[in-house]
C-alpha positions as CSV (number, residue, x, y, z in Angstrom):
1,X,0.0,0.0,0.0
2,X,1.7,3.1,-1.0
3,X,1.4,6.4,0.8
4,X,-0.7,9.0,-0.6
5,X,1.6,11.5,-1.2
6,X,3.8,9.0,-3.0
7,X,0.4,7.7,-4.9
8,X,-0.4,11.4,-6.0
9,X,3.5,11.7,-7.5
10,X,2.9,8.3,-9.0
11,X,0.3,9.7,-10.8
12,X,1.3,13.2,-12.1
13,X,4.5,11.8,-13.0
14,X,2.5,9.5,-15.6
15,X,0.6,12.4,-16.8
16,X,3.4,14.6,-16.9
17,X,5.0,11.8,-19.5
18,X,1.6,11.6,-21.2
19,X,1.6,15.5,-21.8
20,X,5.6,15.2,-23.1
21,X,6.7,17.6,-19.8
22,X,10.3,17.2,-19.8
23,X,11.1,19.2,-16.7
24,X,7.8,18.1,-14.9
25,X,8.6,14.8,-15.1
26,X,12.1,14.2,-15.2
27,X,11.9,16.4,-11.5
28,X,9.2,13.9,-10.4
29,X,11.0,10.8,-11.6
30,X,14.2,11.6,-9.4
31,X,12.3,12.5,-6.6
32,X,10.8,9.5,-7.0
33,X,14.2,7.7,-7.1
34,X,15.1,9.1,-3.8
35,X,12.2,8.3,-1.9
36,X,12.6,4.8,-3.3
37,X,16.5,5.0,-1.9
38,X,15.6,6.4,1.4
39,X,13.2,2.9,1.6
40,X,15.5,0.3,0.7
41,X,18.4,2.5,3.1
42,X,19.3,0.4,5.8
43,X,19.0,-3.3,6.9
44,X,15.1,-3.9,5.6
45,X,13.1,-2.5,2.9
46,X,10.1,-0.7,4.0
47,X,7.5,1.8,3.6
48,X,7.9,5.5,4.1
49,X,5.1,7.7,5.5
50,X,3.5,10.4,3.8
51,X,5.9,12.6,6.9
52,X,9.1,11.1,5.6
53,X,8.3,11.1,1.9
54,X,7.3,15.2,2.4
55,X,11.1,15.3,4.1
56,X,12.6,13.7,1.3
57,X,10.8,16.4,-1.0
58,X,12.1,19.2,0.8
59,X,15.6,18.1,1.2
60,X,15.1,17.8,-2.6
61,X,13.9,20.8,-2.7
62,X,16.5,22.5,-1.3
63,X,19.1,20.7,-3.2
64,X,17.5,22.4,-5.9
65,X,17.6,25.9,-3.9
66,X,21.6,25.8,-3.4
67,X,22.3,24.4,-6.9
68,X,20.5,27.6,-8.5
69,X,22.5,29.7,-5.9
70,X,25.7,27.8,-7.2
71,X,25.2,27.9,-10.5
72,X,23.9,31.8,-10.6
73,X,27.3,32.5,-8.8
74,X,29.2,30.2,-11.5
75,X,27.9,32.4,-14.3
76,X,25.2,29.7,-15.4
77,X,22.1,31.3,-15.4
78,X,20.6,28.7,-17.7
79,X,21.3,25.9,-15.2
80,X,20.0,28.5,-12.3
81,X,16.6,28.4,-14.3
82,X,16.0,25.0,-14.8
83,X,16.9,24.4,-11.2
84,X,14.3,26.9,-10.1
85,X,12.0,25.6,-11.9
86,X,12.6,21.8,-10.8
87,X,11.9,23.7,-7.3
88,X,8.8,25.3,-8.1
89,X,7.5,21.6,-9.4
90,X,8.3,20.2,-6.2
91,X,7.1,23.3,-4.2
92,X,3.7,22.1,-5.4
93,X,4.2,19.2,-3.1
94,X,5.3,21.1,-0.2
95,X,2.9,23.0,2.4
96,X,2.8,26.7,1.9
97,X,5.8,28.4,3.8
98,X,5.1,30.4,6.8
99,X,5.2,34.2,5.8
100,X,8.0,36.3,7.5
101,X,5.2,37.8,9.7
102,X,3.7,34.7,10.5
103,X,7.0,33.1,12.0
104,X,8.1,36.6,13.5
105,X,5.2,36.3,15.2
106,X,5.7,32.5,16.6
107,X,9.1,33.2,17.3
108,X,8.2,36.7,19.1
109,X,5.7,34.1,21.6
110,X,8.4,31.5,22.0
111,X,10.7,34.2,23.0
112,X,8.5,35.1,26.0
113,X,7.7,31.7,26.9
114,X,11.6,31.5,27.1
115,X,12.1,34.4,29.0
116,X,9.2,33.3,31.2
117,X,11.1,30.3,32.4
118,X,14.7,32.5,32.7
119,X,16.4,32.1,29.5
120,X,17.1,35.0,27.6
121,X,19.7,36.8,25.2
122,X,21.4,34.9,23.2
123,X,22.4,31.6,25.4
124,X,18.7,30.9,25.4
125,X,18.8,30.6,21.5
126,X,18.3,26.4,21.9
127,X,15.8,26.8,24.0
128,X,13.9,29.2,21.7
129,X,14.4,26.7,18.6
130,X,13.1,23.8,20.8
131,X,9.7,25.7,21.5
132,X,9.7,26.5,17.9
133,X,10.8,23.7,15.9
134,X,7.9,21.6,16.5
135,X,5.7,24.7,15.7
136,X,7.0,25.2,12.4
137,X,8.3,22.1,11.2
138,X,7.6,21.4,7.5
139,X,6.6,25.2,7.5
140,X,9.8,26.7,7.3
141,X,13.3,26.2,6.4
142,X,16.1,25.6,9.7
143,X,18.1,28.1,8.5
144,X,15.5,30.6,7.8
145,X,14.3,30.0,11.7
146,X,17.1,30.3,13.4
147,X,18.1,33.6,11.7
148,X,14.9,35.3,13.0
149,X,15.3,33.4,16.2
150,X,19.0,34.9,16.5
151,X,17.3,38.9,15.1
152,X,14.9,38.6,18.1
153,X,17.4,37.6,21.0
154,X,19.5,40.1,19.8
155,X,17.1,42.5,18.9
């Protein structure tokens, strides 16, 4: 029984080769190929959750992210595109980010809650990500938290 997250790639990916979308389905097929190498990693074969099969598609995604970054600074804006595109393909799969206001916002409450309980400045900065983290996980990028995280201690 496959998840339904990996069902619903299953299935736009044979579309996608049914409507001749190179870039849609060539993205889909290797994100395919990684969740099928995350499930046989390891000692047993098994079945990944819709949970792990969304973290394979964001660490994909963000594979994609730092390539684009790498090849804009290489002077390869025609690899940058196609890797920002591959990105936006797999965004689709992704839950909407959090807005910058909306994990201000969270970060602003865990900072109080922090403070509540005698942490503050910036030593209390792991125990502001651990109230956090589980708020926004999926929502928004590590490094993306902890930089507003480290704004509002120091701040």
């Amino acid at each position: 029984m496959t998840t339904k997250l990996k069902q619903q790639l299953q299935e736009d990916l044979t579309a996608a080769i049914r409507a001749r979308d190179d870039l849609r389905s060539g993205t889909i097929r290797l994100t395919l190929a990684a969740i099928t190498k995350e499930e046989v990693a390891g000692k047993t074969a098994r079945e990944l959750s819709d949970d792990e099969v969304l973290q394979v598609i964001t660490r994909e995604a963000k594979k994609r992210r730092e390539a684009a970054e790498a090849f804009e600074l290489g002077g390869r804006t025609e690899s940058a595109a196609r890797e920002r595109a591959e990105g936006e393909v797999l965004a689709e799969y992704l839950p909407k980010q959090l807005s910058d206001e909306e994990l201000v916002a969270i970060v602003t409450a865990a900072v109080a809650e922090a403070a509540a309980s005698g942490a503050e400045g910036p030593r209390a900065m792991g125990a502001v990500m651990k109230l956090v983290n589980p708020k926004v996980k999926g929502l928004a990028e590590g490094g993306r938290v902890a930089a507003v995280v480290k704004q509002a201690l120091n701040g």
